[in-house]
Backbone as CSV, one residue per row, in Angstrom:
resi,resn,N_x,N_y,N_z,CA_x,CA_y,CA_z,C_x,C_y,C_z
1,UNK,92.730,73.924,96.081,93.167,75.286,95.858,94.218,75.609,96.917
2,UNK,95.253,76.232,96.978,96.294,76.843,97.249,95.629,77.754,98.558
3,UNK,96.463,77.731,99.237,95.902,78.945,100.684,95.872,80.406,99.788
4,UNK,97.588,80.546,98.969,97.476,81.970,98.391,96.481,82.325,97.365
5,UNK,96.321,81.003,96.467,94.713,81.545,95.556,93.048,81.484,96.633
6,UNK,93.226,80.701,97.236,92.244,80.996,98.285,92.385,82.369,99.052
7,UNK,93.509,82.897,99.555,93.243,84.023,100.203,92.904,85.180,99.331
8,UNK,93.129,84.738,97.675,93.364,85.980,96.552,91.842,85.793,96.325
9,UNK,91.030,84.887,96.467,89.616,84.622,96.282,88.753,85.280,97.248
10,UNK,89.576,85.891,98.558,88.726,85.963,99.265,88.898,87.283,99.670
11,UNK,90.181,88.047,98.853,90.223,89.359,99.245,89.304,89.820,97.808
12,UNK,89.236,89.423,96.717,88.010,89.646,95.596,86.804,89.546,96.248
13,UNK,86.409,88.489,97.182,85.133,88.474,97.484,84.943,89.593,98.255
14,UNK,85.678,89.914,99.340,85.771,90.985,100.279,85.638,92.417,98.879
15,UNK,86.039,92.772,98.496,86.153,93.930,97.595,84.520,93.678,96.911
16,UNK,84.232,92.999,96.449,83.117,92.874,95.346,82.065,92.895,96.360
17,UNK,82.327,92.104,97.778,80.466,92.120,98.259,80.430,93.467,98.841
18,UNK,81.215,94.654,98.702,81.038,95.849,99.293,80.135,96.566,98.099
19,UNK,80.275,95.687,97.025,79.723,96.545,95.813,80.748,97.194,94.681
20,UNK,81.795,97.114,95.014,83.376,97.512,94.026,83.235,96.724,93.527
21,UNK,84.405,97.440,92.154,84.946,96.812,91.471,86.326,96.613,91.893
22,UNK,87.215,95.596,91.402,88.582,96.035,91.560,89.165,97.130,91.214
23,UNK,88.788,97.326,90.202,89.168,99.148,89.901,88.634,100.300,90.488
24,UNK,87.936,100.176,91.454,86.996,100.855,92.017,88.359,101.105,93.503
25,UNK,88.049,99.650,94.062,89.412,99.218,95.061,90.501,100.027,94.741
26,UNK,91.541,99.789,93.587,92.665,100.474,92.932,92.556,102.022,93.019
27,UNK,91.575,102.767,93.023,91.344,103.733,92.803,91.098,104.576,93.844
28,UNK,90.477,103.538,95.342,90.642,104.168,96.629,91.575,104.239,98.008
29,UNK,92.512,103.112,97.122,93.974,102.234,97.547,94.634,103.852,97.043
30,UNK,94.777,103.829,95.678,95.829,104.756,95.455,95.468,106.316,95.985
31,UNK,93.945,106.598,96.482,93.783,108.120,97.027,94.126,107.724,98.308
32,UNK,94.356,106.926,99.247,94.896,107.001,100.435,96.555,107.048,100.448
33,UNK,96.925,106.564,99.537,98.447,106.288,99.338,98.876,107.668,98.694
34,UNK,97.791,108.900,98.195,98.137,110.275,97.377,99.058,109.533,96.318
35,UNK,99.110,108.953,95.695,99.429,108.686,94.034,98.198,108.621,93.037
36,UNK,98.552,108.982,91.931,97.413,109.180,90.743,97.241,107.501,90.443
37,UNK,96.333,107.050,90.342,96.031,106.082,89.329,96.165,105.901,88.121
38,UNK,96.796,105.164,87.491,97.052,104.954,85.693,95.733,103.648,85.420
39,UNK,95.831,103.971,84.275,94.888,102.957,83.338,93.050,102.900,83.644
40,UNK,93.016,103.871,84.407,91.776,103.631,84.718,91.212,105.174,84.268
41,UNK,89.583,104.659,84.426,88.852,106.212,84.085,88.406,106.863,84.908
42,UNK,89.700,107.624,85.748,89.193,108.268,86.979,87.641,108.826,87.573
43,UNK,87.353,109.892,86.351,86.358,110.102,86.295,84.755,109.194,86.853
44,UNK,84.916,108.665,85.780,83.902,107.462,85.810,83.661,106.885,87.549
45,UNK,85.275,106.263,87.769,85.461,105.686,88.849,85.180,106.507,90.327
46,UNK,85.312,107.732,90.336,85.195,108.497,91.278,84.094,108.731,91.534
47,UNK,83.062,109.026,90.391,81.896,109.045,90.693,80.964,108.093,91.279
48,UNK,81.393,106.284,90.600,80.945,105.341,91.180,81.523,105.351,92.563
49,UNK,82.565,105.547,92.795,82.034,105.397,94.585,81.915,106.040,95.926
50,UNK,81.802,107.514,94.930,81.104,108.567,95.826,79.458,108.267,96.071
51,UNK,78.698,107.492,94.795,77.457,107.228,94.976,77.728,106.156,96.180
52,UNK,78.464,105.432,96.102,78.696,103.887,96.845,78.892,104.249,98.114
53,UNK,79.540,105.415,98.649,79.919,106.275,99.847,81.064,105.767,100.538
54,UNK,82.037,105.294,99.503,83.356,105.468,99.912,84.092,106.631,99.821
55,UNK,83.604,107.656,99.306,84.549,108.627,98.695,83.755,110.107,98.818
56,UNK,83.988,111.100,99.870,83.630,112.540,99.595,84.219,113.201,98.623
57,UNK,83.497,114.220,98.013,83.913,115.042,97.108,83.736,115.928,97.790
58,UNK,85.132,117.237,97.919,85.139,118.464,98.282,85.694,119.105,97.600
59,UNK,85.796,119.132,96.847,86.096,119.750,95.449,85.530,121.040,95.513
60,UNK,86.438,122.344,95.153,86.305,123.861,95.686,86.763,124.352,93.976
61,UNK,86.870,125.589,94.661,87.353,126.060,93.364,88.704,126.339,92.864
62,UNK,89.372,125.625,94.205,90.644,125.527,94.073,91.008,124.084,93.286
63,UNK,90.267,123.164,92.641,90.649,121.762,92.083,90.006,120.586,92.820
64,UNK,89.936,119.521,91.811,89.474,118.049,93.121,89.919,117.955,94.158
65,UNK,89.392,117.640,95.431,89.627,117.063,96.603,88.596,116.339,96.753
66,UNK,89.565,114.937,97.204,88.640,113.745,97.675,88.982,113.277,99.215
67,UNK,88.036,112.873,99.760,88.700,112.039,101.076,88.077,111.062,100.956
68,UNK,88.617,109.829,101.741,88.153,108.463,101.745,87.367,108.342,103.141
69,UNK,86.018,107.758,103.007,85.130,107.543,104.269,85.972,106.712,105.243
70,UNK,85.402,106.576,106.374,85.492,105.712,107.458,85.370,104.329,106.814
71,UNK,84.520,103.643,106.020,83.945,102.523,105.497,84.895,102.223,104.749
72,UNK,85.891,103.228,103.683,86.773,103.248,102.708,88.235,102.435,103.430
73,UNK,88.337,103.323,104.499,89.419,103.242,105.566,89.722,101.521,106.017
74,UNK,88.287,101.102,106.333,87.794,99.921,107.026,87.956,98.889,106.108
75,UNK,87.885,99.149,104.601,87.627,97.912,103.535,89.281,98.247,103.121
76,UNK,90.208,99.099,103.171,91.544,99.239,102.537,92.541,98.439,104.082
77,UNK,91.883,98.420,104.587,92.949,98.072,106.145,92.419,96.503,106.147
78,UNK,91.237,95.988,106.194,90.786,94.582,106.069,91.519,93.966,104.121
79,UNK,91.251,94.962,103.129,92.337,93.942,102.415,93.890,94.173,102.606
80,UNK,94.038,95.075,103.262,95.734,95.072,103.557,96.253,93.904,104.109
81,UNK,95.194,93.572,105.523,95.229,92.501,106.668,95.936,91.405,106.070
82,UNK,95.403,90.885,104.011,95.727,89.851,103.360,97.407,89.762,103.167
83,UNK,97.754,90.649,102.890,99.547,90.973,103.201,100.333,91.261,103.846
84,UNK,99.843,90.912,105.121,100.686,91.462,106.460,101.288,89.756,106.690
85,UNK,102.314,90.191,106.857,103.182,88.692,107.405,102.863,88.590,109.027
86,UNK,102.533,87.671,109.613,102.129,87.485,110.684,103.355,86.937,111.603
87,UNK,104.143,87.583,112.411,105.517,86.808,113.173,104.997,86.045,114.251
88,UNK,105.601,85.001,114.189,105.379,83.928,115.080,105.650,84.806,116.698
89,UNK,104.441,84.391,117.252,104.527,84.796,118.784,105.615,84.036,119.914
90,UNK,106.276,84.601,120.676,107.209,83.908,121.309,106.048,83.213,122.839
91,UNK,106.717,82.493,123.265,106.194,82.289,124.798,105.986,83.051,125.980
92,UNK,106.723,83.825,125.694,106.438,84.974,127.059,105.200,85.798,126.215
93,UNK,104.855,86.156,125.510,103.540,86.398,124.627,102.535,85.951,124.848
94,UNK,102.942,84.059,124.314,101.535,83.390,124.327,100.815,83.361,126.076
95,UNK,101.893,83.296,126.952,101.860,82.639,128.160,102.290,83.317,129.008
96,UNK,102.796,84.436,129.225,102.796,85.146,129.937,104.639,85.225,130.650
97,UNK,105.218,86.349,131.217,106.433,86.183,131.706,106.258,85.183,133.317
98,UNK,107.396,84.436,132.978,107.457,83.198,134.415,106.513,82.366,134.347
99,UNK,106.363,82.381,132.889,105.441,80.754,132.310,106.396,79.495,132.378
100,UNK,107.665,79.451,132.992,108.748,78.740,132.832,108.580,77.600,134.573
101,UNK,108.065,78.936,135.584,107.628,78.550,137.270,106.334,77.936,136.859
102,UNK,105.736,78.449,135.927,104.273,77.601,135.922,104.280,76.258,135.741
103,UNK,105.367,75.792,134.149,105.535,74.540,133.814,106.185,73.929,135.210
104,UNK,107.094,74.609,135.461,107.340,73.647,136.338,106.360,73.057,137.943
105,UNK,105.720,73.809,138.419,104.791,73.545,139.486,103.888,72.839,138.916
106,UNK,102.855,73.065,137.535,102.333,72.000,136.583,103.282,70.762,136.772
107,UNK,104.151,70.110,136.717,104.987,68.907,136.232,105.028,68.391,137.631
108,UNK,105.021,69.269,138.731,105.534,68.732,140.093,103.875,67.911,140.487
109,UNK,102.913,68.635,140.239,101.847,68.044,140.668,101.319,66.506,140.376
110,UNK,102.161,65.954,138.998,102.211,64.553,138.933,103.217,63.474,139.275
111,UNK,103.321,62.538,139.566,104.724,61.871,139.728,105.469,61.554,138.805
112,UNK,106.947,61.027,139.178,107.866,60.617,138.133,107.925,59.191,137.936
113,UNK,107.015,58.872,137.454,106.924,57.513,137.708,106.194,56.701,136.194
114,UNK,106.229,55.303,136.561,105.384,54.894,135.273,104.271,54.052,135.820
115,UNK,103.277,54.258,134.615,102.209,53.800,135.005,102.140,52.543,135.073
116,UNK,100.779,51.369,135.392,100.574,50.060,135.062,101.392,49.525,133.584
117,UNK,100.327,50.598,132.730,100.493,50.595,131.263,101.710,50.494,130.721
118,UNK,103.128,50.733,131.840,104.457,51.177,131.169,104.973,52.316,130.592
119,UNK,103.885,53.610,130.804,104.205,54.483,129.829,103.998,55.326,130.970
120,UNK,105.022,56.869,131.118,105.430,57.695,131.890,103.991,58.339,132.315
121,UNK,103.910,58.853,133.666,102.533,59.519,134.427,102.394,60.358,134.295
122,UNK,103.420,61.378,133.931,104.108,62.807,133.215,104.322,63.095,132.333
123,UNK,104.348,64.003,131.480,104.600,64.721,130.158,106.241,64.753,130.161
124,UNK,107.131,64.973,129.498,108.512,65.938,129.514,107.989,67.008,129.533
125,UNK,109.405,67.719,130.407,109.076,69.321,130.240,109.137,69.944,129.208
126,UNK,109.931,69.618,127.634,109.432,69.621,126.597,108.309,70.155,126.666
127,UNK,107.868,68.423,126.323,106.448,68.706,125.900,105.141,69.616,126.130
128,UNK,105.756,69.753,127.701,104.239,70.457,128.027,104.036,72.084,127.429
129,UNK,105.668,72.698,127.122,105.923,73.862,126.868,105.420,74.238,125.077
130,UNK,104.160,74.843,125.051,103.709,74.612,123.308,104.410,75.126,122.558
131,UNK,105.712,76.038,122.761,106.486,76.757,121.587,107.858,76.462,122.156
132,UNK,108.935,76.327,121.468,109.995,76.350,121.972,110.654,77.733,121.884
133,UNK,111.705,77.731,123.104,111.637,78.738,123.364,113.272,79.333,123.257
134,UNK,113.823,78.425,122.692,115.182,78.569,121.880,116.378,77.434,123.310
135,UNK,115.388,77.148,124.329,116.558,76.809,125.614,116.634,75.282,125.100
């Protein structure tokens, strides 16, 4: 299976073991976003997951009002998580600023030399650096 049908498997699983439906999902996606939902039976749907306790009803006599729980909030931000592009972290990130003095005092502590074996006692400074860092 594919990472993207695997991750599409696993934002269904995430939605369904809360007790939703996908339309249930669709329906508390689009009250946080304030757009109406099409194709679905609001009704129906609103009620299922006000029982479920994603969804207050404050509904006055001025018309529906809904708000979405804390729990609602928590399950729409964890399947969002599935579509967030993740940017590659730079080195001063992973490693901190003047991770550049580190490699190098790291590299000084071994010699420049070769071993019995024939093969260098040292890393390149390359190598030891885990991301490149455009230099």
């Amino acid at each position: 299976m594919s990472k993207s049908k695997s991750e599409m498997m696993d934002m269904f699983a995430l939605i369904t073991n809360q007790g939703l439906t996908p339309n249930q999902f669709y329906l508390l996606y689009f009250i946080k976003e304030g757009v109406s939902p099409v194709h679905v039976n609001i009704h129906q749907e609103v009620r299922a997951v006000i029982a479920k306790g994603f969804l207050r009803d404050l509904t006055n006599a001025e018309g529906n009002k809904y708000e979405l729980t804390p729990e609602a909030h928590t399950l729409i931000d964890q399947v969002e998580s599935f579509f967030r592009v993740n940017k590659k972290k730079t080195n001063n990130q992973i490693m901190g600023a003047g991770y550049q003095d580190k490699v190098q005092e790291y590299l000084q502590v071994f010699p420049k030399m070769l071993l019995p074996s024939g093969k260098a006692a040292r890393s390149d400074k390359k190598n030891v650096r885990l991301l490149s860092d455009g230099s």
